[in-house]
N, C-alpha and C positions, 0 to 999 in steps of 0.2 A: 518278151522278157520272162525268164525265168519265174516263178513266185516262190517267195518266202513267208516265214511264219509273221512278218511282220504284214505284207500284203495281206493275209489271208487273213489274220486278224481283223484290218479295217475292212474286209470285206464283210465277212461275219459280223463285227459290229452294228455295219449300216445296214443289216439286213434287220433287226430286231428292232422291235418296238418299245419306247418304255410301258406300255401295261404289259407287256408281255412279262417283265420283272418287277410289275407290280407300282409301277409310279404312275401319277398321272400324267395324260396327257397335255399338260400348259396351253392356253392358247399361246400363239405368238412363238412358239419353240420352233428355231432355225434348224437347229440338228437331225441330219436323217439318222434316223437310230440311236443308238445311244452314243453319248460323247465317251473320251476317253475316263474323264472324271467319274462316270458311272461303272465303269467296268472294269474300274481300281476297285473302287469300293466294295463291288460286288465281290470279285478277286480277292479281297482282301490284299491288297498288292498298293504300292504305293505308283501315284500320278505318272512320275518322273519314270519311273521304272517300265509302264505300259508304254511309256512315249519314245526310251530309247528302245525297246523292243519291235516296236511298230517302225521305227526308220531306221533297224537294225543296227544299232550302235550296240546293244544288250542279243549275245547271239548262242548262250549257251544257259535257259534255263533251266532248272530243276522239273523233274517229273512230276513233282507237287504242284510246282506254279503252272505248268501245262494240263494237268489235271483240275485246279479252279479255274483256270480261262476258260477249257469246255465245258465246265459247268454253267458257268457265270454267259457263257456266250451260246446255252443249248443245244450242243452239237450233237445231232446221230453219231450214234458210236463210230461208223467209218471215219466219219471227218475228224472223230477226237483220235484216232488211230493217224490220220495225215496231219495231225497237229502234230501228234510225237516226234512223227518221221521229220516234218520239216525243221525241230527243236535239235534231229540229231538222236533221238530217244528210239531206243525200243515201244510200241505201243506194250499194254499191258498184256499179258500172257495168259494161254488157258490155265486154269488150276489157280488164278490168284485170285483175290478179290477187288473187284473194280469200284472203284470209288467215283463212277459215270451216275448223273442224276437224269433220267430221260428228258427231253424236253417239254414232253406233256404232263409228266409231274412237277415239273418247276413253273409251267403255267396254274397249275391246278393248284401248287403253294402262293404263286402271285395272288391268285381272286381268294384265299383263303386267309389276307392279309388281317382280318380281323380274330383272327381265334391264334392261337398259342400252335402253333406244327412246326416239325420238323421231321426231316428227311435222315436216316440212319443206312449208313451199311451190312453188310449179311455181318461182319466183327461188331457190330451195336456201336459204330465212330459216329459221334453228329457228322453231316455233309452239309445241309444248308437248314436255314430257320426261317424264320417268320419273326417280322419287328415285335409282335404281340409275346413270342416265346422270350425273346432275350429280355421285355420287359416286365414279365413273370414272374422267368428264372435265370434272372442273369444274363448277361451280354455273353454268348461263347465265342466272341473273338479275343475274349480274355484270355482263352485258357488253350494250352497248346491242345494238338491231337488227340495227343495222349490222355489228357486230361476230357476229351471229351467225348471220352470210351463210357456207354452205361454198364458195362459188363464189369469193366475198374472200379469204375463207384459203387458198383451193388454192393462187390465183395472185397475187394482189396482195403486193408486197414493201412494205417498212418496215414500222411501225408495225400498220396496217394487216393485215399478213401472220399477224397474230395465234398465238404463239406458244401460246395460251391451247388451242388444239387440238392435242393430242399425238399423235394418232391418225400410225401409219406405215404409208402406204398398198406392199400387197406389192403388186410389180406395177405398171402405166402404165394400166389401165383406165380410172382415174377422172376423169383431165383429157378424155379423150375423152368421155364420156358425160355429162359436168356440160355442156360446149362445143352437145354436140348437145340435152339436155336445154333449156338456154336459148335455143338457135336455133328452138324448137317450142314453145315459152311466149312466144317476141315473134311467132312467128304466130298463135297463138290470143288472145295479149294483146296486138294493137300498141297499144294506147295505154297501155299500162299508163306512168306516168313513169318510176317507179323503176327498172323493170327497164328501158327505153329508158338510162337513166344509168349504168345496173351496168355493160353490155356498152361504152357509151362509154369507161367508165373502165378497164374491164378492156383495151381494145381500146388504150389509150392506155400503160397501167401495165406490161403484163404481154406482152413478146414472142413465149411460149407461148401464151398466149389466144389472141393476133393470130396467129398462125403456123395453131392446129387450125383456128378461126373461117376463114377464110380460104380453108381445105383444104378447108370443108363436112366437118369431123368427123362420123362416126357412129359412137357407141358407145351399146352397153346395159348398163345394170345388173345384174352377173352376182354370186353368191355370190362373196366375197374373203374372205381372210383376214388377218386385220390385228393390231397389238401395239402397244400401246398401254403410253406410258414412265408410271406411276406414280408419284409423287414418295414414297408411302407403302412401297408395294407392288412396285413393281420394274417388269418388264414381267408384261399380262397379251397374251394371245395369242384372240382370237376370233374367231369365223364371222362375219360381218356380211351381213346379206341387207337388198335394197332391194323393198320391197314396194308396189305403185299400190294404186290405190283406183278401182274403176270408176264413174265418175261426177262425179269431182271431180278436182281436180289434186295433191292432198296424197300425199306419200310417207311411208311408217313406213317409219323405219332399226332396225333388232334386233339386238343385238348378244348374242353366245349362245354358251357355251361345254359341253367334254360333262361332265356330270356323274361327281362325284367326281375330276375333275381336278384338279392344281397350281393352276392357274386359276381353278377355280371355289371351289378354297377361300380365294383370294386374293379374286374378287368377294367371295364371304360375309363374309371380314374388313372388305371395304369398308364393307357394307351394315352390320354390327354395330356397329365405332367410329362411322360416319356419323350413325346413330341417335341420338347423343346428343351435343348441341355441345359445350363444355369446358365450358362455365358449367352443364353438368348440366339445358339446358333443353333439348326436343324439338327437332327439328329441322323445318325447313320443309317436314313432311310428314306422313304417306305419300302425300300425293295429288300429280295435275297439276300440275305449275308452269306458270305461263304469264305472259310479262308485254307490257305495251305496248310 
């Protein structure tokens, strides 16, 4: 029989483990791999939607939602490349930016489920988080794509400028190093659209863009120290380091405070009300978030 992206799905599924995505292991759990209700969630995709997909009722999704299912489902890039093909989709092209999270960095965010990470692309787009980060700074399945560009935030005013990031950057390192960071992502991605668009609009919006950009900014990503306003909690104060990936374009942000501090007893309070919504139901976790 033929296979389709709904086969291939439940196959992919049953092959992962839930710590693999960072839940645990239940005694007494029937399901090989993960169920379908977990790899919505993680998907950011709704139940019903993974269900008609998988017994192919659902047979023409979006590059988006086949882009968080290889997330969400850890594919080596070839197989997220036979996910597209079987969707009907071009895989992604040389020259753009891939929005692919390796699989041993999404394990390496699973066991990392206690500190604040998240995973960015070479355009600075959130790609997946960590339950500790959304309970920080904000849930980012709130906020479309768009909205969770750090490069939009830093610099773009109104609207736009998204207040939704509280994070206080100590120091002027970071306009410089995002600046040069997408000067070196439109030359390994000139064709990418988006990021052609980013820089036009930032170039258009934002006087300071236009001012570094212009100068040929060069900054790197150095350990900072940053504080972050709380609306619970007040401020917390942490280590933030920007770590590459050799081989791909993705960055993990860590956000990391010393143990037995004021701090980190403030994270641990995050993480424990977080854990449980008002309505007394679990919360959107412990695993990856990730959405279209």
């Amino acid at each position: 029989m033929d296979e389709t992206l709904g086969t291939a799905l439940r196959r992919w599924r049953d092959r992962l483990s839930p710590i693999d995505v960072g839940r645990p292991a239940r005694p007494g759990r029937r399901a090989v791999g993960l169920r379908r209700e977990e790899l919505a969630e993680l998907a950011g995709l709704s139940v019903d939607y993974v269900v008609r997909l998988e017994q192919g009722r659902a047979t023409s999704p979006s590059a988006q939602v086949v882009a968080s299912l290889a997330r969400a489902l850890q594919l080596q890039p070839t197989e997220r490349d036979y996910a597209y093909r079987l969707a009907g989709l071009l895989p992604p092209q040389k020259g753009t930016i891939s929005t692919h999270v390796p699989a041993g960095v999404q394990r390496m965010l699973a066991r990392l489920g206690e500190f604040p990470a998240g995973v960015f692309s070479a355009d600075w787009t959130l790609l997946s988080w960590t339950p500790a980060w959304a309970s920080l700074l904000g849930d980012p399945s709130a906020r479309t794509p768009t909205e969770r560009n750090l490069a939009r935030a830093v610099f773009a005013t109104g609207p736009s400028g998204l207040a939704s990031w509280p994070v206080i950057q100590d120091g002027d390192a970071l306009g410089p190093a995002l600046v040069a960071d997408l000067r070196s992502a439109l030359v390994d991605h000139p064709h990418d659209r988006g990021l052609i668009d980013l820089i036009a609009e930032l170039r258009s919006s934002s006087g300071e863009f236009t001012r570094l950009w212009d100068q040929g900014a060069v900054g790197l990503h150095v350990s900072a120290r940053k504080t972050v306003v709380h609306p619970q909690v007040g401020e917390v104060t942490c280590d933030c380091d920007v770590l590459t990936v050799p081989g791909c374009d993705v960055r993990l942000v860590v956000y990391t405070v010393a143990a037995g501090s004021p701090d980190a007893e403030k994270l641990e309070f995050l993480r424990v009300t977080n854990s449980v919504r008002a309505d007394g139901s679990p919360p959107p976790g412990p695993g990856l978030f990730s959405t279209p």
